[in-house]
C-alpha positions, 0 to 999 in steps of 0.5 A: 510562522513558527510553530505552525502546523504544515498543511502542504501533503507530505513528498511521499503522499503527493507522490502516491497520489499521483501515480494511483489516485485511486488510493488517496482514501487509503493513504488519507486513513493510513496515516491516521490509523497506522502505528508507524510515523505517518512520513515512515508509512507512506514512503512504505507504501510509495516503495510498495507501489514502485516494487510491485506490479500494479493490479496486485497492489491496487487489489491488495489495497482495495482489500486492505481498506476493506478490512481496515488494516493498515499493517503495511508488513501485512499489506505486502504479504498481501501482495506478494500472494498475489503476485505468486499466483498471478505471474507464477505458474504453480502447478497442483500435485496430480492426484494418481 
């Protein structure tokens, strides 16, 4: 078997899959479409997935698929503005 291209998912895209199915058409594109080493993608996106809030990420992706962007430094900032405004209180200045 020798030469033999592997069909099995990789380690990392089983692991997105199960925790967020709801991604598998993002995971499936990413590594088609990003500029990475799709093994090198996906285990960044799986570390996403486990240092972020879900609803954050689950959004931010939803986004990202929207736009075709698979920028994974690019997805995270996505994110990270969403966790800003969702889970810090941020207070306007007070017009006088």
């Amino acid at each position: 078997m020798d030469g033999v291209k592997r069909q099995d998912p990789h380690t990392e895209e089983q692991a997105l899959i199960e925790a967020a199915p709801e991604i598998a058409a993002y995971v499936s594109a990413l590594k088609q479409k990003s500029r990475k080493v799709p093994t090198l993608a996906l285990r960044q996106l799986l570390r996403l997935l486990r240092e972020y809030p879900r609803e954050p990420f689950l959004a931010a992706v939803a986004e990202a698929a929207r736009y075709g962007l698979y920028d994974l430094d690019r997805l995270e900032r996505m994110i990270l503005r969403r966790v800003a405004r969702d889970y810090f209180l941020i207070r306007e200045k007070e017009n006088d």
